[in-house]
N, C-alpha and C positions, 0 to 999 in steps of 0.2 A: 868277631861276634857282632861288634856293629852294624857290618855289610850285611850278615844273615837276619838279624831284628830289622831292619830297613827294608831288607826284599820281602821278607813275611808281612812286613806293615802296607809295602806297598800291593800285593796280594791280593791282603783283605780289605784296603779299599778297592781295588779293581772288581771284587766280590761283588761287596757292598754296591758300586753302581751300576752292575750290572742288573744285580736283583731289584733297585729301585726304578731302572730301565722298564726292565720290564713289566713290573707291577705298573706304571704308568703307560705303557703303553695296551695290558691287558685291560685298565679301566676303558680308555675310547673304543677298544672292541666289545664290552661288554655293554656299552652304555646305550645302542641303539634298542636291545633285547628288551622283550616283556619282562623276563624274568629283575633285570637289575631296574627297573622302572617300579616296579610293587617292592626291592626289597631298600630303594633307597628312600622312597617315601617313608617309609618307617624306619629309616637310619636319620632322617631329618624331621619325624616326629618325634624321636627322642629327645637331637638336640637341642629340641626349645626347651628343654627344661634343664637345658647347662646353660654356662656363663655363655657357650661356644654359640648357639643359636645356630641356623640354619646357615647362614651368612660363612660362621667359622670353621662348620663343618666341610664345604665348599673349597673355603679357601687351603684347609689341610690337605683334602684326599684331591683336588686335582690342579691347584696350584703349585703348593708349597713340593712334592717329588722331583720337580724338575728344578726349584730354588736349591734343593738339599742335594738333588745329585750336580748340580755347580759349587757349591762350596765343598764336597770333598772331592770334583775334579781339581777347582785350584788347588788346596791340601795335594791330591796328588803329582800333578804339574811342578810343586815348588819341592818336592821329595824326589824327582824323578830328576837324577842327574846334567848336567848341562855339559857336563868337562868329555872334553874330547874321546873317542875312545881309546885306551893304551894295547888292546888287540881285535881283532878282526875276524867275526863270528864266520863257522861253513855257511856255504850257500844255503840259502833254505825255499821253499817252494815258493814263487811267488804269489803273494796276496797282497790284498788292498788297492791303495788308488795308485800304485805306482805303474801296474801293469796293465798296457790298453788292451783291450778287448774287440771293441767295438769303435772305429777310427771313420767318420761320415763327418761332410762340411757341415751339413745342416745338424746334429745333435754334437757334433765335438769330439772328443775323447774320452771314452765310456771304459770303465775297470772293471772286471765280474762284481766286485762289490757294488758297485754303484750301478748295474743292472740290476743285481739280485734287491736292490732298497728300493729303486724305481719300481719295478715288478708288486714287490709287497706294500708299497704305498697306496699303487693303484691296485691293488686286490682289498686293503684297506676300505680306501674310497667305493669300490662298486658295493663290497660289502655292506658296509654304512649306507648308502642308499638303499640298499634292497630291503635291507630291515626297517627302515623307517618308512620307506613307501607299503611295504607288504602290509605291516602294522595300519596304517592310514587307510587301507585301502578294505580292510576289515572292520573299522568303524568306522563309517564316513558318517558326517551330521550335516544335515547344515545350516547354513550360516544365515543367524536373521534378518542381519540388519545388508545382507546380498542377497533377491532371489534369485539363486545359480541354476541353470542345471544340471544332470549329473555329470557329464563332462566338465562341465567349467570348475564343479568341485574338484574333481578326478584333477585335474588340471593346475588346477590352483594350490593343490597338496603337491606336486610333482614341482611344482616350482619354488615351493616354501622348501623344498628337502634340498633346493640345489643352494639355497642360502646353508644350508649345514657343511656343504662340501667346502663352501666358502671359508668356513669357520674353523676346518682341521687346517684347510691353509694357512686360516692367519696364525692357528697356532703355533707353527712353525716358521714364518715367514722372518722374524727379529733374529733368532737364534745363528743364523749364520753370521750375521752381520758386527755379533759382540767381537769386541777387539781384547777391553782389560778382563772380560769375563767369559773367555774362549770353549766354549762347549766343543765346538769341532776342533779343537786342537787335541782332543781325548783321544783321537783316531787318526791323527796324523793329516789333519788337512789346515792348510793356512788360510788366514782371513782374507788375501788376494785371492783363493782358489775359493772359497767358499762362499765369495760373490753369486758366481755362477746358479747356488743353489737358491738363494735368497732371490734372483731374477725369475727361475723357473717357478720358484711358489706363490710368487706377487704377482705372473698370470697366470696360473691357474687359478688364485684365489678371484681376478678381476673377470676372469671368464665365466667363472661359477656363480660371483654375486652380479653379472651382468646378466646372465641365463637368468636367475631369481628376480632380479629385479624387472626388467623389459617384461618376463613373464606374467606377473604380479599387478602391472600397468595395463596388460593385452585385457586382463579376464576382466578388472574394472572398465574399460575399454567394452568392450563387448557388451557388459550388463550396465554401460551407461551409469557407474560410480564413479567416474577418474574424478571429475567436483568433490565430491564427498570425503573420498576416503585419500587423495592425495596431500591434500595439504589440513589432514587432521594431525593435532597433536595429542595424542590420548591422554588424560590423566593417569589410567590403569592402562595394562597392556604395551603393547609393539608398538609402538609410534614411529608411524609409516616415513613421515616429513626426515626425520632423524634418518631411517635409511635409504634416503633417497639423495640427502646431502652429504650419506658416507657413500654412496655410491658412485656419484659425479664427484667428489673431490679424491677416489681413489682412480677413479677413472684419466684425471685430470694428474695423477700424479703417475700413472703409467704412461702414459703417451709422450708426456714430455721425457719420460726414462729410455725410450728408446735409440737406440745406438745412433739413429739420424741427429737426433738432436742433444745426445747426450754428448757426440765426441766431438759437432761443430756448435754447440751453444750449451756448454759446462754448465752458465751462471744462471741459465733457465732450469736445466735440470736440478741444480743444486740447493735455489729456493724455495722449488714448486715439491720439492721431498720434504721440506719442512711443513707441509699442509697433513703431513702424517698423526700431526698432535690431534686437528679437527676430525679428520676421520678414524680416530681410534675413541675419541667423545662421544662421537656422534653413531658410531655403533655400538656403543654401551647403553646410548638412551633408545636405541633402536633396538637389542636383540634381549636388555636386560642382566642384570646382576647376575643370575643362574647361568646362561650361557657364556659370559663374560671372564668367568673362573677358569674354564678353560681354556680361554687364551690367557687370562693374565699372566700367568708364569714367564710368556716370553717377552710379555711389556714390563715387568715387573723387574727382570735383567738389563731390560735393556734400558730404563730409564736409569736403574742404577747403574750400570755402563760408561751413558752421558754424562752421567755426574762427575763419577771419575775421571773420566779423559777430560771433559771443564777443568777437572783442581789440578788433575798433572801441569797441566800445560801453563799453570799460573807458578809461581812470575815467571815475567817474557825473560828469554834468554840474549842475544845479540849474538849478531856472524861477525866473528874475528877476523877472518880475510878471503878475497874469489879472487879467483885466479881462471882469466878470460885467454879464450884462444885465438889467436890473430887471426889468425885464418877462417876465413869465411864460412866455418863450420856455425856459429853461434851457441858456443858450450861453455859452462862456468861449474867450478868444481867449488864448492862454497865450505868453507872449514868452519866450525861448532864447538864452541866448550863444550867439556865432558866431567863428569865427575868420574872422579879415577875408581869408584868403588864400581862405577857402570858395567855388567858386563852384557853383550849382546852377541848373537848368532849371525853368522855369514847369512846371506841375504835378507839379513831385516830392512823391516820398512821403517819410517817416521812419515809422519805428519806434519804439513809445515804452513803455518800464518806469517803472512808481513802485513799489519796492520796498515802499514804505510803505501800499500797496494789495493789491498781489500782485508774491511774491517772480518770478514764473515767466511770465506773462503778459504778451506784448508785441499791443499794437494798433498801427494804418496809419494816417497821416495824415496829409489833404493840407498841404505848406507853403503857406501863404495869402502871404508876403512875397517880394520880390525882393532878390536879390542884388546888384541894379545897384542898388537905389534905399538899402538900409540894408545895412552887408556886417560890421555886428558883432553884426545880431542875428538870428530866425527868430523866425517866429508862424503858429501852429497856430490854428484855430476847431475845438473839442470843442462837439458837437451832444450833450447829456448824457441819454438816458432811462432808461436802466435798464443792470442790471448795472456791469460796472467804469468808463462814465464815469459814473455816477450816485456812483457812490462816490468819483469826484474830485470832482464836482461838491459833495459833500457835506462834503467835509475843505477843500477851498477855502471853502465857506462858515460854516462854524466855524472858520477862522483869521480871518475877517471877524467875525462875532458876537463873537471872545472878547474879553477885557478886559485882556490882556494887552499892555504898552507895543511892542512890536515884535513883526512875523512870524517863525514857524519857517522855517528851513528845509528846501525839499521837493527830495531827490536822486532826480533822473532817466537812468536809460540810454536812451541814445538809437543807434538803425542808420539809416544813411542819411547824407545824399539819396539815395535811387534814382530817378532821372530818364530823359526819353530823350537821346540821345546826341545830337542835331542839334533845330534850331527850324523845320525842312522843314514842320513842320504847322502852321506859323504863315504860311509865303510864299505866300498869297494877297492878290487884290486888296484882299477886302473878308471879315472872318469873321463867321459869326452863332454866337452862343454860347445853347446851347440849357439849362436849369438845372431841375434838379426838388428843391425841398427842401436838405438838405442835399449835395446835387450841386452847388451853387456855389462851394465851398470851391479846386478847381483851378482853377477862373476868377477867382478875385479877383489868385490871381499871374500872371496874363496878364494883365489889366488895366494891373495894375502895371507887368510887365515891358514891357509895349506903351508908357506913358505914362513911364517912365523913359528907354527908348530913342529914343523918335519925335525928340527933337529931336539927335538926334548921328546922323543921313545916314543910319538905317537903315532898311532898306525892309522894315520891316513892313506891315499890313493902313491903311488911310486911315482906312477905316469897320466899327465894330464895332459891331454890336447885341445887344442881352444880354436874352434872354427867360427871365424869372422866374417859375416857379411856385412856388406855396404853397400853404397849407392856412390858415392863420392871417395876417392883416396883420401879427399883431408878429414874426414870421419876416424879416421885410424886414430887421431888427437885422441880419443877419449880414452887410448890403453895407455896416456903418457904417464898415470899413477901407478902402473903395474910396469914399465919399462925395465925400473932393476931387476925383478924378476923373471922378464922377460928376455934380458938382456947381457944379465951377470947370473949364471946360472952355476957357476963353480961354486959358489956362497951355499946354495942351498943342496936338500939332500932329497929331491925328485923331482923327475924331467917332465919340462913344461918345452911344448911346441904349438906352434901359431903359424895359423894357413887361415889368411884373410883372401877374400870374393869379394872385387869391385866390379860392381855390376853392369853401370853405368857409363864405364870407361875403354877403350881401346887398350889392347895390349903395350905395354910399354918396360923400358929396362928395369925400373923402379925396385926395387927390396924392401922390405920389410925394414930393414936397420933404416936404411934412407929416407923413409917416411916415417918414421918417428924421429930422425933427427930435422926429419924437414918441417914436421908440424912439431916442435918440442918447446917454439917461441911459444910464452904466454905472458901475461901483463899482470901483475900481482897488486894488490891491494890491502893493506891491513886498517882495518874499521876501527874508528874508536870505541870502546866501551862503556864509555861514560852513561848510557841511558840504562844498562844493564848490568851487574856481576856476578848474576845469577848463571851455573853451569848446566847444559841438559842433567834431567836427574832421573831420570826412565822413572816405569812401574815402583809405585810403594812396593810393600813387604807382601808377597801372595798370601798370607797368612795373615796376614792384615785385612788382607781383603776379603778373604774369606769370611771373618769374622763380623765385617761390616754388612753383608751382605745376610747373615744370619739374623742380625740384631735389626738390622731396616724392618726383616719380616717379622719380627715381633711385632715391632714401634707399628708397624700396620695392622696386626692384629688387637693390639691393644686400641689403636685408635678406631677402628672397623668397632668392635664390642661397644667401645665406652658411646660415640655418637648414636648408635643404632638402640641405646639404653635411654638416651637424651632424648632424642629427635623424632624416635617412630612415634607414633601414636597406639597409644594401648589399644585402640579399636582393632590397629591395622593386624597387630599380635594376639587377638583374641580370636579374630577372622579367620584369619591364618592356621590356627590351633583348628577350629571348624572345619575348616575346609577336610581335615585327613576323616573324620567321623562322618560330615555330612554328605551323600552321596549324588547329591545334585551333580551335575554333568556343569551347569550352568554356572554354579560356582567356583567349583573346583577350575572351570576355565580361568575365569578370572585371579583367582589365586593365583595361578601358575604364571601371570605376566606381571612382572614386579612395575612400581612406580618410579617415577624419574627421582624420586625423593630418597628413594636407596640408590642410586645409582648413584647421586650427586655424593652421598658420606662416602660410598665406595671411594669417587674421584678422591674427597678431601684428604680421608684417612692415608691414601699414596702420596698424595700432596705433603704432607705432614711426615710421613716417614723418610721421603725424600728430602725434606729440609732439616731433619734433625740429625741424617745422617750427613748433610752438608755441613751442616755445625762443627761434627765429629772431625770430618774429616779437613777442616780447615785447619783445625788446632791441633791435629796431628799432624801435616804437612808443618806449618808454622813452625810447630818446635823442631823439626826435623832439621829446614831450611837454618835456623839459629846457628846448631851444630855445624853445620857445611863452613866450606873454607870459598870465597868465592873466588870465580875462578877469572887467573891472569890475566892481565891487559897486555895486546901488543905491545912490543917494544915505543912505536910511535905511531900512529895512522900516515902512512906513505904511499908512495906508487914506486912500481920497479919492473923492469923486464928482466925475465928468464930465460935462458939457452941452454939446454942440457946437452955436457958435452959431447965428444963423437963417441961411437961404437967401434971396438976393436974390428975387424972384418973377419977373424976365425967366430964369431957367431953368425955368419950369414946362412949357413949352409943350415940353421938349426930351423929356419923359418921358412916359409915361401908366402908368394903375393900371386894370385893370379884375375887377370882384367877378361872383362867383356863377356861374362857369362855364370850363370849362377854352379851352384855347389853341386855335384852328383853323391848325394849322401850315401846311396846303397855301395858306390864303392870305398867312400871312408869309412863307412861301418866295417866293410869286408875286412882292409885294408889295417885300420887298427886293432881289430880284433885280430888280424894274424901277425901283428908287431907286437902285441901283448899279452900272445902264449896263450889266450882264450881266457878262462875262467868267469870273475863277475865283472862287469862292465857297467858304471851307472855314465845313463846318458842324461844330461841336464842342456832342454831347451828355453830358451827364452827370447820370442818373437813377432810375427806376424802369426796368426794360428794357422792358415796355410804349410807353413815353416814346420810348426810343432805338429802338424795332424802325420805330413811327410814320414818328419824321421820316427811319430808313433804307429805306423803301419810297416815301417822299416823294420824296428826293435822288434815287433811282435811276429813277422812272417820269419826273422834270421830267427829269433831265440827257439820257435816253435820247429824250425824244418833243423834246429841243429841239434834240440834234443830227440827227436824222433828218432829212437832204434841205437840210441849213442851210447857208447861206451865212455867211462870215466869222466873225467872233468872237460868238459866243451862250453866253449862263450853262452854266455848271457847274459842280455841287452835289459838291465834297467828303465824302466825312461820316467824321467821324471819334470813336469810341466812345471814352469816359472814364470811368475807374472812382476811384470815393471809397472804396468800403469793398470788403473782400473775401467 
């Protein structure tokens, strides 16, 4: 009765946000229309005569829909099962982002879903523009204080419309990038993959208010106003200055985003993205309070977001011990208190500060350990070459070199797990895990978590195959956490086989066993804890948070209402009232451009809900942490080297090693899918995107030419994309 009350609850909220989905997305398609222009002006002369006023009415009908379908996604997320599955659904047609479609260097790996949402976004967008210019272009006036002429008007409307295209970007533009408050995790995409989405909206949004903006400068430009009307700050209306300085500071924080300089100068990218606070200011005093609502919902998340992931990651935790590989790989496996209640998903990420590095700089990385197999501790593999891991790797090996009788202590903030919500992409017959380099790092906790679960009835994959590329044989070090597995395979109860690709190297006798007993030396260190005894303690209660999130949008509304009671001026509210009766063209202009002076209570009232739910959230953390047991200290801070012993030689035959040439994937596909009798097949990459575009063009041409005209059950290729860094 439980399980049937639980899947009916969970249901009707999948119902539920699907209908508030849509109702918010039918308002931005009606919103260009004559028709919802005459019927909202009289839904907003209503509201001045509630407590709600014009302001509140706003903030409900196109903010608050997408606040409210985030808190009953979390509500749904925290209902929707985590534990393993105990049987293994039929095949079912494939949909979603798991199947590629569409496989090109320059656009990536495209899903029918995620064509068919591109498609309807830009049909969105032409839409949106065609109504607002048509409308424009059927009243044109013009402008007193520019004599235009009709082109320039024509012109000058055509460039003010592409500031709107701007605007449905920004409104979207936050939403991918939520970690504690994961909107796209409702549909099955993680916050590594849903980067992608949040880069593509941040230039379109910068192309559109660049078209707007450059456009906007031409026509003053021509009619000899750039003096004039550039560096005006309007009392009433658009103030230009304002979006011209969200325009160059959004500008300024694209350029430095791009991949040239995001992958060889991180700590430029990473400060010049905190310029986002100014340009989201500064296009508030620029576009106004009225257009503003519309994107709040996604700054309104995402400030709440920040907030979160600030108080998670307080207090700092401490790394209990690394463990360095001798070998001129530069790799360090760094071991984490856990709090035993912790549980997380095979391939989560964390978040990780060493203040003693840099105060300000947080990196991604995969958890290599399981939850089911150790649940007091977590361990990372740092792949070290330059910049800030280079610089752990270098204060880790100077607490090694020094001569001091015990380790310092190293205090770490840590966010996270972020994981996916379900193990759906593990219920296949049989997985091939496909690895390039340091892209093994999320397969080691699959490994694990497969080889911890397999003997407690859970119907995970039977047979997993683990295809390794490298550059270097001593790279193999980084599977010395997964060796017993790899190794002692009579322990467990599904067959795991490893066929590593060194690339870089000439053919040689070498094995698989042999290179892992040859790279198995490592240098161990145990940290003292004395700066920390606080354990990683992941995400509060999702039901917590939900609720926090509900109550912030009160605390905003109530604070929005009470200043705008305080602070407007009766005049400005009496004008206003005028404006809907009085039919002056001239005034009615005016009206419609709010002053920076609501703009500013707007800011305060967020301000204010964001510190009160800081308040909250302090002292619920606080008592939390009370409760906790904190967590053990090494036995001593030492140093020590390790040798893992030999490998019997009846496992050699289970593995192969082959040099001086890359992988031919279309015959491993072939080749395993006819060693594992057909059926489902999830292929899990994680790589160079080269690597992943490959064997997504592989999956999608075998799974399609093998159901064509097939009888009964025949292979098919899952594939499914994984990200280690961002």
């Amino acid at each position: 009765m439980a399980a049937m009350a639980k899947a009916i609850l969970l249901a009707l909220l999948k119902v539920l946000m699907i209908v508030i989905f849509a109702g918010w997305i039918a308002l931005w398609i009606l919103k260009p229309t004559t028709l919802w222009t005459r019927k909202w002006k009289g839904a907003e002369e209503s509201a001045r005569h509630t407590v709600f006023d014009y302001y509140g009415l706003n903030f409900i009908v196109f903010t608050f829909p997408l606040i409210a379908l985030t808190i009953i996604g979390v509500v749904y997320l925290n209902l929707v099962t985590k534990e393993p599955p105990r049987s293994r659904p039929a095949r079912s047609a494939p949909v979603g982002f798991s199947n590629p479609v569409v496989v090109n260097s320059f656009v990536g790996i495209l899903s029918s879903m995620e064509i068919l949402a591109v498609f309807l976004f830009l049909l969105f967008l032409a839409w949106t523009y065609y109504a607002r210019i048509s409308n424009d272009f059927k009243k044109l006036m013009p402008i007193k204080s520019l004599k235009l002429d009709l082109w320039q008007i024509k012109y000058l409307r055509v460039a003010t419309r592409f500031g709107l295209l701007a605007e449905v970007c920004l409104a979207l533009l936050l939403l991918p990038i939520l970690r504690v408050l994961p909107i796209f995790q409702l549909i099955g995409i993680q916050f590594e993959a849903s980067v992608r989405y949040h880069i593509l909206l941040g230039t379109s949004m910068i192309f559109f208010a660049t078209i707007h903006g450059a456009s906007t400068l031409f026509i003053w430009g021509v009619s000899h106003h750039v003096q004039d009307e550039m560096w005006r700050w309007q009392k009433k209306g658009r103030i230009y200055l304002a979006g011209e300085i969200a325009l160059v500071t959004g500008l300024v924080i694209w350029i430095t985003s791009l991949p040239q300089i995001r992958r060889r100068r991180f700590e430029i990218f990473y400060y010049t993205h905190h310029l986002y606070i100014v340009f989201l200011i500064f296009f508030l005093f620029h576009a106004g309070d009225r257009h503003f609502y519309m994107v709040f919902s996604g700054v309104f998340l995402f400030g709440l977001d920040k907030l979160l992931r600030i108080l998670q990651s307080r207090p700092k935790s401490c790394i209990l011990s690394a463990r360095i590989y001798l070998f001129p790989s530069k790799a360090i496996e760094l071991t984490l208190p856990m709090d035993p209640r912790l549980k997380y998903t095979p391939t989560s990420v964390i978040y990780m500060k060493i203040p003693s590095i840099s105060r300000f700089q947080w990196h991604p990385f995969s958890i290599t350990s399981s939850s089911n197999s150790d649940n007091h501790t977590m361990s990372i593999v740092v792949k070290c070459n330059e910049g800030w891991t280079s610089s752990l790797y270098d204060m880790i090996q100077a607490e090694l070199d020094s001569d001091a009788g015990y380790m310092n202590c190293i205090p770490v903030s840590i966010e996270g797990p972020y994981g996916p919500a379900s193990l759906d992409f593990l219920r296949h017959d049989s997985l091939l895990l496909i690895a390039g380099g340091a892209g093994i790092t999320p397969f080691l906790s699959i490994i694990k978590e497969i080889a911890s679960l397999s003997s407690r009835r859970y119907r995970f994959a039977t047979r997993v195959q683990l295809i390794y590329v490298v550059k270097k044989s001593q790279d193999v070090c980084l599977l010395n956490s997964v060796s017993s597995q790899l190794l002692n395979q009579s322990s467990t109860q599904f067959s795991l086989n490893l066929k590593v690709y060194v690339t870089q190297e000439e053919g040689s006798n070498a094995t698989v066993i042999g290179l892992l007993n040859d790279f198995s030396l490592v240098r161990t260190v145990n940290f003292s804890t004395k700066c920390s005894n606080y354990a990683v303690h992941g995400l509060d209660s999702s039901l917590l948070m939900a609720a926090m999130v509900a109550l912030s949008s009160i605390k905003f509304l109530v604070s929005l209402i009470f200043f705008n009671r305080i602070f407007v001026p009766t005049e400005m509210k009496s004008s206003a009232s005028q404006k809907m009766v009085v039919p002056s063209e001239n005034k009615a202009s005016k009206e419609k451009t709010p002053s920076s002076v609501v703009d500013l209570l707007l800011l305060a009232s967020f301000i204010i809900a964001l510190a009160c739910n800081t308040f909250v959230a302090i002292i619920l953390r606080w008592k939390r942490l009370k409760k906790d047991i904190p967590a053990a200290s090494p036995k001593q801070g030492n140093k020590a080297i390790e040798l893992a012993g030999s490998v019997e030689a009846s496992t050699v035959d289970e593995h192969e090693i082959h040099f001086g040439g890359r992988p031919n994937f279309q015959d491993i596909l072939s080749k395993f899918s006819d060693e594992t009798g057909g059926s489902d097949i999830g292929v899990l990459v994680c790589g160079p995107e080269s690597m992943k575009e490959s064997v997504a063009s592989l999956c999608q041409l075998k799974s399609q030419g093998l159901n064509i005209g097939a009888k009964g059950k025949k292979p098919y290729f899952f594939f499914h994309s994984l990200n280690f860094t961002l």
